[in-house]
N, C-alpha and C positions, 0 to 999 in steps of 0.2 A: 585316412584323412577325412574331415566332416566335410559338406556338404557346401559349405560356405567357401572352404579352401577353395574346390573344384571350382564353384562358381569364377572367385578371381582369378584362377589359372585362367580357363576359359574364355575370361574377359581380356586378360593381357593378350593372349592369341587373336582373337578376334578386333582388335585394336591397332595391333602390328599392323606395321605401314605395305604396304600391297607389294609385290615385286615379281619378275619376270612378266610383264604384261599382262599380270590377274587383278579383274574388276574386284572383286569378292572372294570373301573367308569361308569354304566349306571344309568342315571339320568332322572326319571322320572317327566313333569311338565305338571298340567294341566289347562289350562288360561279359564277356563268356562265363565268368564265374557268377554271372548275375548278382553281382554285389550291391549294386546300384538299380537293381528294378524297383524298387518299391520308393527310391527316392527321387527316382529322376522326373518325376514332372514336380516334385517342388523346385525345381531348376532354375532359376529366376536371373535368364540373361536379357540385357539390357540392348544389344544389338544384332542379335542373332535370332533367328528361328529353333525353334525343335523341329527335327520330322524323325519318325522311331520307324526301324523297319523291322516288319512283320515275319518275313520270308514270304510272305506271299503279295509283297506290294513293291518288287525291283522296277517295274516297266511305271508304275503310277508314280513313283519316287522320279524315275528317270526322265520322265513329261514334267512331273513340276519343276527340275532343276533345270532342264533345257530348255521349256518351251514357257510354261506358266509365270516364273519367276526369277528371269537372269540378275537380280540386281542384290536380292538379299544374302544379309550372312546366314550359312546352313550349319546345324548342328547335326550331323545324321547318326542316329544312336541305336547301336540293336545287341539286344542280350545276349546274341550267338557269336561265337567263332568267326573268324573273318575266312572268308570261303578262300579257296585255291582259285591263283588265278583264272582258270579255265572254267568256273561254276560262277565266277562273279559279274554279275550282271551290271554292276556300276565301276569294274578297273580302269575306266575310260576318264569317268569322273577324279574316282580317287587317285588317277594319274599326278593331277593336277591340283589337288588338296594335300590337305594334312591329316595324320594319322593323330588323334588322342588315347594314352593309356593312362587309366585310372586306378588299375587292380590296387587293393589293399597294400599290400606288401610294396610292391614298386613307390606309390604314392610316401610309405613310412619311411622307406629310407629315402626319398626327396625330405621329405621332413628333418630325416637326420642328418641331411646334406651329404647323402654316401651318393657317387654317382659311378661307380663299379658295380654294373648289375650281376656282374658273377658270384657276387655275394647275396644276390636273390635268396638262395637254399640258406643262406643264413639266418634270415629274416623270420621266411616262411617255417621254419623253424617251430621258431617262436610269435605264431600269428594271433591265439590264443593272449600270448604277453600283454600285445599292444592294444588289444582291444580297451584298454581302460586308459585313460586321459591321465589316473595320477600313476599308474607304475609306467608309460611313457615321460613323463614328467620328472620323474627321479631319475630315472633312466638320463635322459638329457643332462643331469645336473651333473652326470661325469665327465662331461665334455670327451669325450671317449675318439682319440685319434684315430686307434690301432683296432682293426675289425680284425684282425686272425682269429680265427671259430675260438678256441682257447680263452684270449680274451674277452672276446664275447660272449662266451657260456657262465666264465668268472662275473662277470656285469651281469646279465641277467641274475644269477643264482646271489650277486649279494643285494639287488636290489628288491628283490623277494625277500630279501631278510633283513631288510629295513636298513643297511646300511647309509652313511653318510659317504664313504669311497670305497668302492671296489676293489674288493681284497676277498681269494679265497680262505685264506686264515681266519679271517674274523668272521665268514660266512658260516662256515663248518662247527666255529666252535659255537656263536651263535644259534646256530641248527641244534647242534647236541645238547647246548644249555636249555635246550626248551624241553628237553626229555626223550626217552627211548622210545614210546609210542607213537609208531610215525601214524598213525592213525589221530592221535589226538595233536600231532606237533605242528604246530600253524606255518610253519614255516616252510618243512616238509612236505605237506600236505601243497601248499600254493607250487613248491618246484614242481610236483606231481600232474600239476593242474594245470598250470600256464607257465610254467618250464620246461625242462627236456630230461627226465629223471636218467634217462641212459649215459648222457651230458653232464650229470651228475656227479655218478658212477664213473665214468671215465677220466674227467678229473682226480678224483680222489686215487682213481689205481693211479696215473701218472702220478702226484706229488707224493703221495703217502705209501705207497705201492703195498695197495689194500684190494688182494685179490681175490678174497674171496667166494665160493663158486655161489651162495646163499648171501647174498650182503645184505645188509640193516647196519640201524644209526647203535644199537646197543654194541652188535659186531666189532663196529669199526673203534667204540671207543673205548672195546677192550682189546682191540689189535692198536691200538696207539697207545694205552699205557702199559702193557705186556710188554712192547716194544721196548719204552722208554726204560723198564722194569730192566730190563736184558741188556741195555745196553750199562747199567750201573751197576748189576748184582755180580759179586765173584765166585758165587755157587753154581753148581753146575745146573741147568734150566731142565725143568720138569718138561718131560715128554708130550706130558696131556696138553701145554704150553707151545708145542711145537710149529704151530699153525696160525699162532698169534704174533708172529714176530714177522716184520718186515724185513725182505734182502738188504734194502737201502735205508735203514735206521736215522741219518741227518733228519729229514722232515719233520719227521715223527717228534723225536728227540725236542727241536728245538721248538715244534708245533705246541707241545704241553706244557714246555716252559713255559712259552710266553703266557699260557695260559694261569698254571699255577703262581706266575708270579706279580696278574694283573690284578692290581688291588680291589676293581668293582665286582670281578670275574670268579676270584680264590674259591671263594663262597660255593659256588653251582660245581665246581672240577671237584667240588670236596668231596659234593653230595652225591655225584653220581660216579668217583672214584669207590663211593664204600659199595656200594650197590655192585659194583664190579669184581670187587673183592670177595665180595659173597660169592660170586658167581663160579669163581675160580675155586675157590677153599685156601686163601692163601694164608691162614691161621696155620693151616694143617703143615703146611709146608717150614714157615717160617719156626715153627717150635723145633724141627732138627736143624737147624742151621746155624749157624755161628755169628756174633754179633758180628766181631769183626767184618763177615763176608756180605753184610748189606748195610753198612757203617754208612755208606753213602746214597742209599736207594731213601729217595721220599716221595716217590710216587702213590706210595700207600700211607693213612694212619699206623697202620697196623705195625706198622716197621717202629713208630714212636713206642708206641702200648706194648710191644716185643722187651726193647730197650731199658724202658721203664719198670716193667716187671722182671726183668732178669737183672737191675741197676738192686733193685729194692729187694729182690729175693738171695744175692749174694751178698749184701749187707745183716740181711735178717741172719744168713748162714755163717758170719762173723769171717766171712772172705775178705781178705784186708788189701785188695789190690789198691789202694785208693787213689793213686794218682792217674790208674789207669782208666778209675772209673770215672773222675772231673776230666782227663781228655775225649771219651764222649760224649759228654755232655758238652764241652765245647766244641767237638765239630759237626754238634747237632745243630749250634745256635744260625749256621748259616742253611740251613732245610727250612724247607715249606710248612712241615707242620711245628717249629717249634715256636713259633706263635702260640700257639694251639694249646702247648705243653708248656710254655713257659715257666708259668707258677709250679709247676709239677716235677721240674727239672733245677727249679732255684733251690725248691726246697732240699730235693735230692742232694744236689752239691752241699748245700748247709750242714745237712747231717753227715755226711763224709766229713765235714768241716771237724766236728763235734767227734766222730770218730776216730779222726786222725791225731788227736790231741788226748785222747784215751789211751789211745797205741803208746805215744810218747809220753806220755809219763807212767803206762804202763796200770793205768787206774789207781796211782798212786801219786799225792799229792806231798813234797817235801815239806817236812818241819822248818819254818826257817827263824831269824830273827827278826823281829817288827820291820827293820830300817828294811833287810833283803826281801819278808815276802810282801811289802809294800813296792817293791821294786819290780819283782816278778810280776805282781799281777799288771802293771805297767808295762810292763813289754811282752805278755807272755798271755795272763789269765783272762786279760778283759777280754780278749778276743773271741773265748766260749759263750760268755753271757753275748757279743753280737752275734754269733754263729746262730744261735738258741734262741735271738729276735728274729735274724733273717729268716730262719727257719720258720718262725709260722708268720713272719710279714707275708710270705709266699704260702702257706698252706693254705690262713685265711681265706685268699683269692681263689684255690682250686674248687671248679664247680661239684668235679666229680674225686670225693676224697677216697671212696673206696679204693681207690690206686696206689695211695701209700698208708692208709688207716694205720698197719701195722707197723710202718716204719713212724710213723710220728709217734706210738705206743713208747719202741724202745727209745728215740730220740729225746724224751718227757721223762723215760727212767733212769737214763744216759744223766742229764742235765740235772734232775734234781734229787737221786737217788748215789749218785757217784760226784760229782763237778761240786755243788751246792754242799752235798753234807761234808764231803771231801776239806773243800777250801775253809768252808765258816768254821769247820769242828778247828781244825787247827789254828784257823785267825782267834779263833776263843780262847786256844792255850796262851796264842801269845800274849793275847789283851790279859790274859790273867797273872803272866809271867811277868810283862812287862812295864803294863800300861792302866794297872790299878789306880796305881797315885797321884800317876803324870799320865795325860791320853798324851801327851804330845810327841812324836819320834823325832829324836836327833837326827838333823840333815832334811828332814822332811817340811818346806813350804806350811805353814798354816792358815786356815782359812780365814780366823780371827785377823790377820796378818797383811791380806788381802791387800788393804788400799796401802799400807806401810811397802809393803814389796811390791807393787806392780804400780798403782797411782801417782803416789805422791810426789815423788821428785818429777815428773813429768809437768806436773800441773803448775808445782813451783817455778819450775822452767816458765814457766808464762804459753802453756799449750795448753790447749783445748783437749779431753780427754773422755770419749764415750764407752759408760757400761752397760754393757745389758746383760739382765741375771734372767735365765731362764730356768725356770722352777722346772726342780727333776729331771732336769739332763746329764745323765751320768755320765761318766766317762766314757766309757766304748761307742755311745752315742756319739759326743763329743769330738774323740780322736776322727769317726766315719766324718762329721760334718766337715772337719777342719782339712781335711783331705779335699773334702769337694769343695769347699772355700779357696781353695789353693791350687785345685783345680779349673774354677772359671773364672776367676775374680782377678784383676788383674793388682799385683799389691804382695805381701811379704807374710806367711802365716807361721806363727810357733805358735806350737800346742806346750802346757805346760801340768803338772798336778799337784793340791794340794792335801792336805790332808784335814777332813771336814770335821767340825765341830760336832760331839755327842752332847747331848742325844741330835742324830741328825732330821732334823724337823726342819718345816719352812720359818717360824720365828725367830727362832736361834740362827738359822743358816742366813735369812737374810738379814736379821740383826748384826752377825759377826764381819756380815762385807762390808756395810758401813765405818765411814771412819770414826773412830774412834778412840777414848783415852779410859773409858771404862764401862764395863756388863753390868747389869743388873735385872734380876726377875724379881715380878711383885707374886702377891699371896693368890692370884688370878692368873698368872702363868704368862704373861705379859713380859716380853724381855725391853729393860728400858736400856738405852745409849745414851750416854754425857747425859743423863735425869733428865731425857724423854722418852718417853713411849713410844717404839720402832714399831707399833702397827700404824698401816695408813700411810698413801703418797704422800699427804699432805706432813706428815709426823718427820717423815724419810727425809724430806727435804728440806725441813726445819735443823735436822742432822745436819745433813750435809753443809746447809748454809754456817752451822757452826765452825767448822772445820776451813770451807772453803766459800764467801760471800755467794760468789758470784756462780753458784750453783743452782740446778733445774732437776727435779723428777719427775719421768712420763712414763706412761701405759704404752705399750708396743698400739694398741690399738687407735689411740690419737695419733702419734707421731706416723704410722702409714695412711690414715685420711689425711693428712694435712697437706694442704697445697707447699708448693716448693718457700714459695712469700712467705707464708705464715708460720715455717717450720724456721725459716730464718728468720723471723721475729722474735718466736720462743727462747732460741736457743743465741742471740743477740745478745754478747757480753761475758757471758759466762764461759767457767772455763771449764766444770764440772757436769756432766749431762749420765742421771743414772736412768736407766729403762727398764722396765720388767714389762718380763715376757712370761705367760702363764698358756700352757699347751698338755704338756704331759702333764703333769700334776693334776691339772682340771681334767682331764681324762680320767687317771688311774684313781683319784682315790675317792670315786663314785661306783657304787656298786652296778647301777647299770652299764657303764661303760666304760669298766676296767678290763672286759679285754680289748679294747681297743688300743691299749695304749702302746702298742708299738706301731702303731695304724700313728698316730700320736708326734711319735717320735719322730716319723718322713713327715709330718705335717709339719711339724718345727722345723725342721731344717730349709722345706721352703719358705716357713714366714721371715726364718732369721738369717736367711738371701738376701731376700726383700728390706729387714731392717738394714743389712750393710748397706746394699746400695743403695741406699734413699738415703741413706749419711755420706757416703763415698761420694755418691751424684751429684745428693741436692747439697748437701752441706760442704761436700770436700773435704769430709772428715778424713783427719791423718792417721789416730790413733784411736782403735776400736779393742775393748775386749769385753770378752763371754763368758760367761760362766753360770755360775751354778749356785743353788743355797743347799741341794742334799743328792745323792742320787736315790736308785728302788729297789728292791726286790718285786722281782716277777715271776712268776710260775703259773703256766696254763691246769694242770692237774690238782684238781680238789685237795683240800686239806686233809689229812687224817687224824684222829686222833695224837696220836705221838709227833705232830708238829704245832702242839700247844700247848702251853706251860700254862701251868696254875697260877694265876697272882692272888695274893693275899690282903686282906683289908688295912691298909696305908694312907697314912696323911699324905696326901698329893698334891703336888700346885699343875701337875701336868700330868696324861696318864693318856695314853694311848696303845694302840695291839704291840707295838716295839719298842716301848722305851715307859718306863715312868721316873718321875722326877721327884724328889723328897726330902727332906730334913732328915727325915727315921732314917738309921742306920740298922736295915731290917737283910738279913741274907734270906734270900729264897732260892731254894732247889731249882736246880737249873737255870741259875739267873748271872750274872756277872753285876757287881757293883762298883763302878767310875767314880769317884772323886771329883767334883765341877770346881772346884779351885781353879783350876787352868783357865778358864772362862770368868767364874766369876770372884777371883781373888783370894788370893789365900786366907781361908777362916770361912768362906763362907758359910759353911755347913751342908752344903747342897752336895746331892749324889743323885746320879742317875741309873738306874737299873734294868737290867737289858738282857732279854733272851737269851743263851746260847747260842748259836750256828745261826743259823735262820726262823729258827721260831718264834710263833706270835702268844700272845698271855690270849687266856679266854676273855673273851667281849663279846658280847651279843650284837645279833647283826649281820647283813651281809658284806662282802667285802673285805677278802683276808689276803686274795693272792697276790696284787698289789700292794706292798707296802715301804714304808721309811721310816726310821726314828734311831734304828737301832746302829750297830756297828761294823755288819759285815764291810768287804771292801766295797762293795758294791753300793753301797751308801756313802761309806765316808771319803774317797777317792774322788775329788773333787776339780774339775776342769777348767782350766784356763787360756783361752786363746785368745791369742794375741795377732791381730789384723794391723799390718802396717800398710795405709796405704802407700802406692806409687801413682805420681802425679807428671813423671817424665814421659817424654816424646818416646822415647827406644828405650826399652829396659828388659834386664834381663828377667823382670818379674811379669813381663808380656806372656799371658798363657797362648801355647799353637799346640796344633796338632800333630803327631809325629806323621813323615811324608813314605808315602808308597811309592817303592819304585822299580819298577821294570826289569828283570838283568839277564833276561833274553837276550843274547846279540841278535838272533836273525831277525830278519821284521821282512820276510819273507816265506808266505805256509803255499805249505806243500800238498795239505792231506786234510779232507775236509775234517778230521778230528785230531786234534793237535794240543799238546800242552805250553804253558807259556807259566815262569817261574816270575815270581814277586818277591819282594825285600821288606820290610819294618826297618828304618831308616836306623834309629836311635829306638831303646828301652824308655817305658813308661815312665816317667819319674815327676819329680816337682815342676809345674810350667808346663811338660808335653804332655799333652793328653793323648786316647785313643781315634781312631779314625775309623770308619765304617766306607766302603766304596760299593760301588755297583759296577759290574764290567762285563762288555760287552760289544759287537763287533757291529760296525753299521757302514754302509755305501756312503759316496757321497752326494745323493739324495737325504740322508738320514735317516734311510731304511734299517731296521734291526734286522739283520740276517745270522745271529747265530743267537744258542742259552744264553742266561744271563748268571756271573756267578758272584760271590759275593766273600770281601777279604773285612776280617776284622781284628785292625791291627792295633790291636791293645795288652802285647806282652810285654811284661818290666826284665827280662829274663838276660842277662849279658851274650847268651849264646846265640850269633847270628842265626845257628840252624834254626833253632827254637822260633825264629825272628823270619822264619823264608816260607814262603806259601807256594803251592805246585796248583796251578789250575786249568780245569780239561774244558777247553771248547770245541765247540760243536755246529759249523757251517750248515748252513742250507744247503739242498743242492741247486744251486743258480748257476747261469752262464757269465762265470767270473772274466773280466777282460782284463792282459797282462799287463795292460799298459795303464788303467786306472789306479788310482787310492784307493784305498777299504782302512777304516782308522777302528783301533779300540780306543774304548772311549770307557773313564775311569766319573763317575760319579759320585760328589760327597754326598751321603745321603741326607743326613743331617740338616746340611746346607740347600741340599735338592742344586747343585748346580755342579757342571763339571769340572772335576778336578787336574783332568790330564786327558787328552786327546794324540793318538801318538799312529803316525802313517804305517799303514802297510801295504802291500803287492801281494795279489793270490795268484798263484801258477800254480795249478792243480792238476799232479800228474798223472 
């Protein structure tokens, strides 16, 4: 207490109304610890005297009180020990006065309002602590009811580590996140200093029972993840390990969780989990062990990197487990490091993807007819080419690629050495067989066709009707987006395909979506519509108005800056609204950033979110569709020689690496020659000619692995979705999420580790989405006392098992009361709010 405090005490004493027939206030103080010598003549009382005794001034003290000066207030103050009565030359005096104690510690806890001096030895303690005005200060700011040493030593040691509320959890981990050198760990060093390092230590064996006979901070935070390690792994625990494990596992257990799972925190438990793992050699261990038997341990990276390379080196070994290999992969997604791994483990699954699709057709692609292998690749083929996006969507993003270098090798010679020559070389017989004179297949949608089959009776209706053509959205793109369209949007989505005009180009392709009564190309390669010239919005829309007055064409770029007013300006009266959207195209067929273009691809499908609902919102648009003017060929892997055809010196009105266009009726090796009749009327004269399989004609330049013009399916397979909105109150077109739920009867735990089983309501399908929870046990304070685990319920699968989740929690050890609540508590993460909160009772036998 400062000096000033004293003085007002002092004052209030001396002030006090007189009683038992005493004239005057003499006040007895005696500072044995001499705490107060040096300060006490700045002493500055206002109605009292000082007199200090000396030891050798008891009889001249005792003349000025009796005899010199009966009327004043007396302060009498001496550095020494208050004598025994039989040595005390003034007990006569101090009979009839008052006793003041000032000591340090007594004074602090008047400060702290404690008035149990039995907790003196508490205080003194920590006397050191209180010497500074701002760790007393924080201290106070816990408003701290409960003195039991325990809690008290918890207060002291978190407000040494700067916490905001006293809490051993956040102190320790705190402590540890500063680092293993208690030497250099500030935090450490202060408990050391002006804490009770024994006090420390004693807490720690109580919660974590960390017994250590040498303890340190590095110790203890390889005896709490060894711990945690031991209580997930189903291998038998290495011996060297033996002294790392705690008797009582709960603390520990659910101490690292909350650690690993604090998202400012992740970061620091990462850094100084690998540090640990060196320490151990747990490399050495993990390579004899069996995936299955640490499937669930992520106390370590290394358990990822294990995983990973044994996912990737049984693939390289043509081990065909595959479904068993995407089931670890997905009950990695709920672990600590698969953040970490994410990109690493998408890719992985993709290639299994691509794999697994090898297996089934056995690296052999069926002969079919036009109408069937147009059929197939719809339900069947496109799926590889997205496998073979997905795949390096995710590879792209991995920092450290040496992980799977070798498996992207084969996954590259997988796709374009098997898949690619496979599909084109046979799409080429048919194109030769079938579709020389007529590209057109019976039964098959035409592009040309476009506004005839999907527009026009709509608009005649007297409805409003929005296109948006996004350039170079192939199909497998298309089908993915129209899935997620259908997934968040609330509203009615069919996917549909056409079959796209050759050569497939942007001219031709969006020339043929236009309505129209007839094609034509000039000597400059200009495709004109009803004798106009289809380049240009301004051209486009001069079409349309032909057809339809009361028609508008817009850039995807306008129509999302426009204010909601001004978008219902534009599109005011009309009943025709075409939009181009240009994303992939503008990517892919730039040689600097053509491999972006599947980077590209997730870019589109957010802008073309964005476009529905800014028509859905703003407009209230009923009827939307999507599509396409060509799709691509893509391939990561440099060209080689024998994936380029020769071309020959040819009159051309068009001529690019896939396709040239001509009058001459010229055959070149290795080339197929199309008939454009179908396009641009019988007699025209025009042919177009077109690589084989996937090959490009030589052209100088960079820029080959991206490309379009030609015939594969992957070009001409042309996408059409069809967005209906829904504008009712209750519809069954309301996207939710499927519901998690409980089917535990007991709601009664027994045993601080305990399983509780989950359900997946209903399968994944159109309308229900996936759900992501967080779950976890809390008082009803809203204290988290157990791990935290994590259910994601996104299988389409009919089989309830498939559908059931089994999850191990893991209690503190607290003094649980039988007669309270304790709730789990179920959080959408997504939503960050909780989902389900559901009562229990712990009676713990």
């Amino acid at each position: 207490m400062e000096l000033d405090k004293i003085e007002k005490t002092l004052e209030e004493k001396f002030t006090r109304e007189l009683s038992d027939a005493k004239k005057r206030h003499i006040i007895f103080w005696y500072d044995e610890d001499k705490e107060f010598v040096e300060d006490i003549e700045e002493l500055n009382l206002n109605n009292a005297k000082l007199w200090k005794l000396t030891g050798n001034n008891n009889f001249e003290t005792k003349y000025q009180l009796e005899v010199v000066d009966q009327e004043s207030n007396y302060l009498i103050y001496s550095d020494k020990p208050e004598p025994a009565k039989r040595e005390n030359w003034l007990l006569d005096i101090q009979k009839y006065s008052d006793i003041f104690t000032a000591n340090q510690i007594t004074l602090i806890m008047q400060e702290f309002g404690v008035e149990d001096y039995s907790l003196r030895y508490l205080f003194s303690k920590y006397k050191k602590f209180f010497d500074s005005k701002k760790r007393r200060k924080r201290l106070k700011k816990y408003n701290l009811n409960d003195y039991r040493e325990e809690n008290f030593d918890i207060a002291i040691i978190s407000a040494l580590s700067m916490l905001k509320m006293p809490s051993l959890e956040n102190a320790v981990k705190k402590i540890l996140m500063e680092g293993f050198n208690e030497e250099d760990n500030r935090y450490f060093v202060d408990i050391k200093k002006f804490g009770d390092e024994n006090s420390f230590w004693r807490l720690i064996e109580d919660n974590y029972a960390y017994i250590a006979k040498d303890k340190s901070l590095k110790g203890l935070m390889r005896f709490l993840i060894t711990t945690n390690l031991h209580h997930n792994l189903k291998e038998d625990f290495p011996k060297e390990w033996e002294g790392y494990v705690a008797e009582r596992e709960n603390n520990s257990i659910v101490f690292l969780d909350h650690w690993m799972s604090h998202s400012d925190h992740a970061r620091s438990y990462e850094d100084l989990s690998r540090e640990i793992a060196k320490e151990i050699n747990l490399k050495e261990y993990i390579f004899n062990w069996k995936v299955d038997n640490y499937l669930d341990c992520d106390s370590f990276e290394d358990f990822d990197l294990a995983i990973i390379d044994r996912l990737k080196a049984n693939l390289l070994d043509d081990l065909d487990e595959f479904d068993r290999y995407q089931e670890i992969i997905i009950a990695r997604r709920t672990k600590h490091w698969y953040e970490k791994f994410e990109e690493v483990y998408e890719a992985i699954y993709q290639a299994i993807e691509l794999f697994k699709y090898q297996k089934k057709y056995n690296k052999i692609i069926r002969q079919e007819k036009s109408y069937d292998f147009f059929k197939t690749y719809l339900e069947d083929y496109y799926l590889i080419d997205k496998a073979y996006r997905k795949f390096y969507l995710a590879y792209d993003q991995i920092e450290d690629k040496e992980l799977i270098i070798e498996l992207k090798d084969r996954v590259e010679n997988l796709y374009t050495n098997w898949y690619l020559q496979e599909v084109s070389t046979k799409w080429s017989n048919v194109i030769e067989e079938e579709l020389i004179d007529d590209w057109q297949i019976s039964g098959i949608k035409q592009q040309k066709d476009f506004y005839r089959e999907f527009i026009k009776e709509t608009v005649e209706d007297g409805e409003r009707v929005y296109v948006v053509i996004s350039d170079a959205l192939r199909y497998e793109a298309a089908a993915e987006f129209s899935q997620l369209l259908n997934a968040e949007v609330k509203g009615a989505t069919e996917l549909y395909a056409m079959q796209g005009t050759l050569p497939s180009y942007t001219k031709l392709g969006m020339a043929s979506l236009l309505p129209h009564q007839k094609l034509d190309i000039n000597d400059k390669g200009d495709v004109i519509v009803n004798g106009i010239n289809s380049q240009g919005l301004k051209n486009r829309e001069k079409i349309l108005k032909g057809t339809e007055e009361e028609s508008v064409a817009l850039r995807y770029e306008d129509v999302v800056q426009m204010s909601r007013s001004d978008l219902r300006d534009v599109v005011k009266g009309t009943k025709l609204v075409y939009i181009y959207h240009n994303k992939i195209d503008a990517k892919g067929d730039h040689a600097a950033t053509e491999l972006e273009v599947f980077e590209a691809v997730e870019e589109s499908y957010e802008e073309l979110d964005l476009i529905v609902r800014t028509l859905k919102h703003g407009l209230s648009a009923a009827n939307i569709y999507i599509t396409a003017d060509h799709g691509f060929i893509y391939r990561r892997r440099p060209l080689e020689e024998s994936d380029k055809t020769d071309s020959v010196k040819i009159d051309a009105l068009e001529e690019k690496r896939r396709f040239i266009i001509s009058r001459d009726k010229v055959d070149i090796e290795g080339t197929l020659r199309v008939n454009l009749d179908y396009i641009f009327g019988d007699n025209s004269g025009l042919t177009t000619i077109v690589p084989r399989g996937v090959n490009r004609f030589k052209k100088q330049g960079a820029g080959q692995n991206y490309v379009h013009g030609g015939a594969s399916l992957q070009e001409i397979v042309i996408p059409v979705i069809k967005f209906k909105n829904d504008r009712s109150q209750n519809s069954e077109n309301e996207v939710k999420k499927v519901d998690i739920k409980l089917t535990s009867i007991s709601k009664k735990i027994t045993n601080n580790i305990f399983y509780l089983n989950f359900f997946q309501s209903e399968k994944i399908k159109e309308k229900l989405i996936p759900r992501r929870v967080r779950l976890y046990f809390e008082d009803e304070m809203g204290n988290r006392i157990s791990n935290e685990n994590i259910i994601i319920a996104d299988s389409d699968s009919e089989s309830s098992k498939e559908r059931s989740f089994k999850e191990k929690f893991t209690l503190q050890d607290l003094d649980y009361q039988r007669d309270k609540d304790y709730y789990l508590v179920l959080v959408d993460e997504e939503e960050n709010k909780i989902y389900e909160k559901i009562s229990f009772r712990i009676s713990l036998l």
